[in-house]
C-alpha positions in Angstrom: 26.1 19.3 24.5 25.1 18.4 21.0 21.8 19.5 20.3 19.0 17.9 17.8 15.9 19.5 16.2 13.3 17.4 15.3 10.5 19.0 12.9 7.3 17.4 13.4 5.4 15.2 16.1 3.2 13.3 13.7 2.2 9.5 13.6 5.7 8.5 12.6 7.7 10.1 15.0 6.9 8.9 18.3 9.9 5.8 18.0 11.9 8.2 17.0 11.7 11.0 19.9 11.8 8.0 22.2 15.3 6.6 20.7 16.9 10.2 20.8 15.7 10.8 24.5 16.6 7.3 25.2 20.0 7.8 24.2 20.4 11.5 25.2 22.0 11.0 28.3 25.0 8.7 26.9 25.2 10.7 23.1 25.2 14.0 25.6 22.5 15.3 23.1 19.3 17.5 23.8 16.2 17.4 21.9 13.9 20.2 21.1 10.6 18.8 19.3 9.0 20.9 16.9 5.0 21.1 16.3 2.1 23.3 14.9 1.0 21.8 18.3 2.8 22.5 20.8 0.6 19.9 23.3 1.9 17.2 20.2 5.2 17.9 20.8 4.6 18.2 24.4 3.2 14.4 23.9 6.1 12.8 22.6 8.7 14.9 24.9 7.1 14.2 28.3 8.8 16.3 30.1 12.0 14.0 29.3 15.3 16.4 31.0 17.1 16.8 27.8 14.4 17.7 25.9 11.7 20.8 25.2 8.8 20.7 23.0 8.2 24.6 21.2 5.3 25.5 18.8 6.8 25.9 15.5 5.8 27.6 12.2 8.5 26.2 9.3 6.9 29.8 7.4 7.9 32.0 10.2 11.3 32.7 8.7 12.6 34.5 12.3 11.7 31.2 14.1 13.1 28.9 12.1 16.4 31.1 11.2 16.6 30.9 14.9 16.1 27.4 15.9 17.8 25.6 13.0 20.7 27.9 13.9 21.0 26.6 17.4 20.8 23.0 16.0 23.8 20.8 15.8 21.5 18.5 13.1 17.9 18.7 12.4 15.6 15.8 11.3 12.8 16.8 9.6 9.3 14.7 9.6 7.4 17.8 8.0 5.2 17.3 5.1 7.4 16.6 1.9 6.6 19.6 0.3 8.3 21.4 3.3 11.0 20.0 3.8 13.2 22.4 1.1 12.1 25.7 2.9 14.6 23.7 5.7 16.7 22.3 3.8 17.4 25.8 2.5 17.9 26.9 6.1 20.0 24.5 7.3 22.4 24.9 3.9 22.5 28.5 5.0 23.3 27.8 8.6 25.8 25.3 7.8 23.8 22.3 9.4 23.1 18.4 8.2 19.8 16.9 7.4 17.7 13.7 7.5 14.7 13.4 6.4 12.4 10.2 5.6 11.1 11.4 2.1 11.7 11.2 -1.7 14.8 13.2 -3.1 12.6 16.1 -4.7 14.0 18.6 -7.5 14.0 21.7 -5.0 16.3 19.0 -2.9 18.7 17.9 -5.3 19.2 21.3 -6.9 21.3 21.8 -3.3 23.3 19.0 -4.1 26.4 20.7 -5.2 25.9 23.7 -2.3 25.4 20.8 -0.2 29.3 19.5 -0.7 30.5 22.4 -0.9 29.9 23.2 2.8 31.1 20.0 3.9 27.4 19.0 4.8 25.1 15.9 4.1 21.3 16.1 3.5 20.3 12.6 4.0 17.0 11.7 2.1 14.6 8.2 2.0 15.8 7.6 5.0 12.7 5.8 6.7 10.6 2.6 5.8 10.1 3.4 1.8 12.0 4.7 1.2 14.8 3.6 3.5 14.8 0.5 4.9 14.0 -0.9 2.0 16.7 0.6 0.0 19.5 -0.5 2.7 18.6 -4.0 2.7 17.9 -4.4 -0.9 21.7 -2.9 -1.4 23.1 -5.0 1.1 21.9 -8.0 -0.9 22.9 -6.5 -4.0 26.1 -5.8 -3.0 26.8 -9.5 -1.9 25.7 -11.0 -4.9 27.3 -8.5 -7.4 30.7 -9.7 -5.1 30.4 -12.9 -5.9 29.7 -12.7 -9.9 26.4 -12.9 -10.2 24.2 -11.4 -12.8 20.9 -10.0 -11.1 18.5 -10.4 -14.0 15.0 -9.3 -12.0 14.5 -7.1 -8.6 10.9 -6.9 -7.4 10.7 -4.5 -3.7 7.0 -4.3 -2.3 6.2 -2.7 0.7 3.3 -2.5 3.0 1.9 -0.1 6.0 -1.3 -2.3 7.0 -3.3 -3.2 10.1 -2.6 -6.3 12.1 -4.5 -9.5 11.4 -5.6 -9.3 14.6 -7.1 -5.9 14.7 -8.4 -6.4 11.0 -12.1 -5.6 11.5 -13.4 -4.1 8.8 -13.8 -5.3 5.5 -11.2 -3.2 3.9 -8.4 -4.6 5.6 -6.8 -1.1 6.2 -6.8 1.6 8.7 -4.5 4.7 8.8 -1.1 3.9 10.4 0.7 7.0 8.9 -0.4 10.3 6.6 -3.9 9.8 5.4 -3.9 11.8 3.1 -0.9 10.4 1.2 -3.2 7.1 1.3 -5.9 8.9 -0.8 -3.7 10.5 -2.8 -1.3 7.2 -3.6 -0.6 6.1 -7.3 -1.5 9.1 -8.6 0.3 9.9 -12.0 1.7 7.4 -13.7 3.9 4.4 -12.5 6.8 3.2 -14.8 9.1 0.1 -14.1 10.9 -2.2 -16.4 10.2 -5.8 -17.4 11.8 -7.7 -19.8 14.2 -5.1 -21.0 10.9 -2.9 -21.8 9.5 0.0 -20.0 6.1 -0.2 -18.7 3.9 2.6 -17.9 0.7 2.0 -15.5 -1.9 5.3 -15.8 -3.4 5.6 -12.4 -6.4 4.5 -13.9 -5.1 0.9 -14.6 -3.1 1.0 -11.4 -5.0 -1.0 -9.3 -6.0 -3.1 -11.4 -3.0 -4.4 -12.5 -1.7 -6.4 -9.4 0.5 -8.9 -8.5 -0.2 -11.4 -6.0 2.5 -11.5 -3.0 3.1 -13.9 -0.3 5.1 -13.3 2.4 6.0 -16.6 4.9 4.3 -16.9 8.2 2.3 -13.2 8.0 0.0 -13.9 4.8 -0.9 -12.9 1.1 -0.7 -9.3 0.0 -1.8 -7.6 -3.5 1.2 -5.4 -5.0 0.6 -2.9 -7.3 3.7 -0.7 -8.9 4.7 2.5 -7.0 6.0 5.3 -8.9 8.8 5.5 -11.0 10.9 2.3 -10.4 13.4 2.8 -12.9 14.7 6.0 -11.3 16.4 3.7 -9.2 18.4 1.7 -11.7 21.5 3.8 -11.6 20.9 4.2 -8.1 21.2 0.1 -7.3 24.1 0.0 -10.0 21.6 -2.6 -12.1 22.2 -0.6 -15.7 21.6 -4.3 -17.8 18.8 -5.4 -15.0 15.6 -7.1 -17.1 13.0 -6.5 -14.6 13.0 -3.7 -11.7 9.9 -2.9 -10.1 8.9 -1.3 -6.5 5.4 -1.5 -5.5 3.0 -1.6 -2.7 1.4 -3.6 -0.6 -2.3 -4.4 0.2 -4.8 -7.1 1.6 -6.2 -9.1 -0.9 -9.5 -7.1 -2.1 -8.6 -3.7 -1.7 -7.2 -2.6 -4.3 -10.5 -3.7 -6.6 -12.6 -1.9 -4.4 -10.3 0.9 -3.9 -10.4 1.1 -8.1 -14.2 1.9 -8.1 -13.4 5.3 -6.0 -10.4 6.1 -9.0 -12.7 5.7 -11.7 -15.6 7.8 -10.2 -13.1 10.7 -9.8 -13.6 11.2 -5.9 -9.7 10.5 -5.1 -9.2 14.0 -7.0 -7.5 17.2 -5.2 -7.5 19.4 -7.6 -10.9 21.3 -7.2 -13.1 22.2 -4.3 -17.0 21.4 -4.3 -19.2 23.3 -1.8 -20.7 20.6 0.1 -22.6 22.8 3.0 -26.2 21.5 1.6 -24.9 17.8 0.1 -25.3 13.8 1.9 -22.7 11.6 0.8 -25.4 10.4 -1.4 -26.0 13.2 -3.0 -22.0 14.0 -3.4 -21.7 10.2 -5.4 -24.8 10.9 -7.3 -23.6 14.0 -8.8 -20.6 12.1 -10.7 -23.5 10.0 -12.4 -26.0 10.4 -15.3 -29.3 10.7 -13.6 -32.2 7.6 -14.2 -34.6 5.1 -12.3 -32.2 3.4 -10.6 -31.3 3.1 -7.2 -27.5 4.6 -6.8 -26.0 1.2 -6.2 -27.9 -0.1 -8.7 -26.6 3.4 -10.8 -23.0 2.5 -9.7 -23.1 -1.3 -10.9 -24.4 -0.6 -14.0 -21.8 2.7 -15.0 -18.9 0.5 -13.8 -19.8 -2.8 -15.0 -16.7 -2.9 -16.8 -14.4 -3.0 -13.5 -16.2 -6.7 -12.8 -16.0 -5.6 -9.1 -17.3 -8.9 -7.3 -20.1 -8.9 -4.1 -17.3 -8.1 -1.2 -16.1 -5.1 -3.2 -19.4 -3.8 -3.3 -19.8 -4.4 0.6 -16.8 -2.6 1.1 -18.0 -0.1 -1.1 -21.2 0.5 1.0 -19.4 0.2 4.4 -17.1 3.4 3.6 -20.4 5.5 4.1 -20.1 7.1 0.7 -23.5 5.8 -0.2 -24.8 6.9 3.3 -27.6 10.0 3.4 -25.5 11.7 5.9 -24.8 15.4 5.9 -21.1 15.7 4.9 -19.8 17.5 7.7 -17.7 20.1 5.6 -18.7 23.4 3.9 -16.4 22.7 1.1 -13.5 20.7 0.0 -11.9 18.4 -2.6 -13.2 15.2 -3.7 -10.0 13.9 -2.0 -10.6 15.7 0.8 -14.1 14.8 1.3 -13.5 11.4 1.1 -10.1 11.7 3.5 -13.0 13.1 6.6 -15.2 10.0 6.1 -12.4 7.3 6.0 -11.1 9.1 9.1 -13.8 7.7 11.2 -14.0 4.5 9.3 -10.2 3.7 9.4 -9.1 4.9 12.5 -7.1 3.3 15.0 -8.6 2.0 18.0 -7.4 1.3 21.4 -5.6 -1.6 21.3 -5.1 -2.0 17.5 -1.7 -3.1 16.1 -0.4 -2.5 13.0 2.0 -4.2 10.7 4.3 -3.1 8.4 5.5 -6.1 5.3 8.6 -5.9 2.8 9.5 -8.3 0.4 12.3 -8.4 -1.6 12.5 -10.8 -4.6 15.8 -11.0 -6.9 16.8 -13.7 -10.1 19.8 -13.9 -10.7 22.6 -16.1 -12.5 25.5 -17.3 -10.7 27.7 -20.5 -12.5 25.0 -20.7 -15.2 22.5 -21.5 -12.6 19.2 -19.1 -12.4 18.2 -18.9 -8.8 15.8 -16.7 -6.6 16.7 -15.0 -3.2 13.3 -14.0 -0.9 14.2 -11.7 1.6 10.7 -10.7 3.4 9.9 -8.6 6.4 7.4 -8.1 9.0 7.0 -6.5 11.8 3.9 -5.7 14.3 3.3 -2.4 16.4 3.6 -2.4 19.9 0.0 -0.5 20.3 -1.7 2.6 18.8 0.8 4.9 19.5 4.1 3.0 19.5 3.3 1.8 15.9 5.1 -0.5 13.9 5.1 2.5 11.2 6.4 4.9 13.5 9.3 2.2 14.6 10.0 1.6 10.7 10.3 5.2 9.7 11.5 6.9 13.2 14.5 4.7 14.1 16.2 4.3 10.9 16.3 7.7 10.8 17.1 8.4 14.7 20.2 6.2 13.7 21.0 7.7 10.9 21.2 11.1 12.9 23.6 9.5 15.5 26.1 8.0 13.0 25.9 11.2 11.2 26.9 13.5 14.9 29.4 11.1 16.0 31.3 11.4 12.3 30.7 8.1 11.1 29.4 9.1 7.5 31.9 10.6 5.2 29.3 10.8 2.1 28.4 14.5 1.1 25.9 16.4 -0.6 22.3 15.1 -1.0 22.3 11.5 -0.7 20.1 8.2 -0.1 21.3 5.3 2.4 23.0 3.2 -0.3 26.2 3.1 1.0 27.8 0.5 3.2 29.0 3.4 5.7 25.1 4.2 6.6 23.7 0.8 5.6 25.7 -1.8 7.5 26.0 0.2 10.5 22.2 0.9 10.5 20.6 -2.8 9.4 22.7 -4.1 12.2 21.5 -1.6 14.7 17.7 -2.2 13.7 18.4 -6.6 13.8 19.1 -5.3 17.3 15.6 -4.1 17.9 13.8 -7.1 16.6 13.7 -5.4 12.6 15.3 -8.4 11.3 14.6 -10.1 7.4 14.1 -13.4 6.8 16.4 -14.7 3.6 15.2 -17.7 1.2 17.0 -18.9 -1.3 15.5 -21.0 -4.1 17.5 -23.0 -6.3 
């Protein structure tokens, strides 16, 4: 019996558990699901034969000595920053790796330890990164076979809420980490365009927006995501013009969004005692004190961001302008703004969510410049079986099984852009209804 260890029982993983239980039977695999929460874990297992669901503490270095050892491949769904305290255990205990996040420094310092044991530590392998790396590379591949000259790749990707369950003036709700929501765009995006680099500062960031429209689901706002051109040698596009990845919102968010930026209360990077403060208080502190009412106070210090009436009722519907006791004795501004959205943004029962990517490549091929659209959409199934948790858990549940059954010959730390994981895995997810549609314009 081959035996998997899955670390984590979060939003994204219930698709996932359910594929490797699914499949348990005929793989001959058993699943051990691994939680702070052991009730979590217990959530996702129910009581499935070849599984068991443990309380697990990545820090406890017996425990996860133990259970990584006993693991024939572990996929881990931990917070980012943890996953190289297992990576470094699984390198030590000779065992492969997928996880669904960014390639970090700590990660690809392993690379070459990594080979050497014969092992593969499988990174971005989830929605993005992942899914939208496979299929981006699988178009790329196809036109670089038949001559062309890809002159512009734009990738935008979107976690959102259904149009049907789209009740609040935001547009959003929290389909996957929330706090990675607060916390997204910070530092500086860079991408290239026109042969130049460009470099966004988080305060520009969304405010400098591209309007996206993806057939048959709607029209998105995309703002740049990180650094882009890290991903140039990756794609083999060296003499590319224009590369850019980005994001995905609903139209209006990201203006609204741009008024919390600027006031400073998406920081995490000092705590405020907030045991005496209202939420009204809390936003008046960040501004210069006169007759004015705080809304009135707000327009008038950030007249410059030309935010239009809807911002501003999105604005007053998050509850930061509320006189209501913050309900924590201290925290970040990030943090303090993370427990009020929690309420506002939460997923209801019977809310759906949808997850959009849209590829968009110029290229020359016999002289002619043309444009191929490759867009995706697809809806959750309900609150828990989420179209987030289907996006990020299966590509990597598949990754997991190709890897076991000896199907992937690539080494070392790696991303899935290579035919041998790609093909194998696109096909398998058109198979669950995760299909693109492809345009071509002439």
């Amino acid at each position: 019996m081959r035996k998997i260890l899955v670390l984590g029982a979060g939003k994204s993983s219930w698709h996932l558990i359910n594929y490797l239980l699914s499949n348990a039977q005929e793989q001959n695999w058993h699943v051990t699901v691994a939680d702070a929460s052991v009730e979590l874990a217990k959530s996702k297992t129910q009581n499935h034969s070849a599984s068991n669901a443990i309380a697990f503490n990545i820090n406890d270095e017996s425990q996860r000595k133990s259970e990584i050892s006993k693991a024939d491949i572990v996929i881990s769904l931990l917070p980012p920053s943890l996953h190289a305290i297992a990576a470094v255990e699984c390198l030590s205990e000779g065992k492969n790796l997928v996880t669904a996040s960014y390639v970090s420094e700590q990660m690809n310092a392993l690379n070459n330890d990594v080979k050497n044991k014969n092992l593969i530590f499988l990174n971005e392998c989830g929605l993005d990164p992942g899914i939208d790396h496979m299929s981006a590379m699988q178009i790329i591949h196809v036109l670089q076979a038949k001559g062309a000259e890809i002159i512009s790749f734009k990738s935008y990707t979107g976690g959102l809420i259904s149009p049907g369950s789209n009740n609040n003036p935001w547009g959003y709700k929290f389909t996957w980490n929330p706090k990675n929501v607060i916390l997204a765009g910070q530092g500086t995006a860079l991408y290239r365009q026109n042969r130049n680099n460009k470099f966004t500062p988080y305060h520009r960031l969304f405010s400098q927006i591209e309007k996206i429209n993806i057939s048959g689901t709607g029209q998105f706002e995309g703002y740049a995501n990180r650094n882009s051109n890290a991903y140039i040698e990756t794609y083999n596009l060296q003499n590319i013009s224009t590369l850019l990845r980005g994001t995905l919102r609903y139209a209006g968010y990201c203006s609204a969004w741009n008024l919390f930026v600027h006031l400073g209360i998406t920081d995490d990077t000092y705590l405020i005692n907030t045991s005496s403060l209202t939420y009204h208080d809390w936003i008046s502190s960040y501004l210069p004190d006169n007759e004015k009412s705080l809304i009135q106070n707000l327009q008038s210090q950030f007249s410059y961001l030309n935010l239009s009436t809807d911002d501003w009722e999105r604005i007053k519907w998050s509850g930061i302008l509320d006189k209501t006791p913050i309900p924590l004795s201290s925290g970040t501004p990030a943090e303090i703004l993370l427990n009020l959205l929690e309420s506002k943004w939460k997923m209801e029962l019977g809310d759906l969510d949808l997850v959009v990517m849209q590829h968009i490549f110029e290229y020359i091929l016999n002289g002619k410049t043309q444009t191929h659209v490759s867009s995706l959409s697809v809806k959750g199934e309900n609150e828990t079986a989420t179209a987030m948790s289907k996006t990020v858990g299966l590509p990597m549940a598949i990754a997991a099984k190709l890897i076991l059954n000896g199907k992937v010959k690539t080494k070392g730390v790696a991303i899935p852009v290579v035919a041998e994981i790609y093909e194998p895995l696109l096909h398998e997810l058109a198979q669950m209804g995760i299909v693109f549609i492809e345009e071509h314009i002439y």
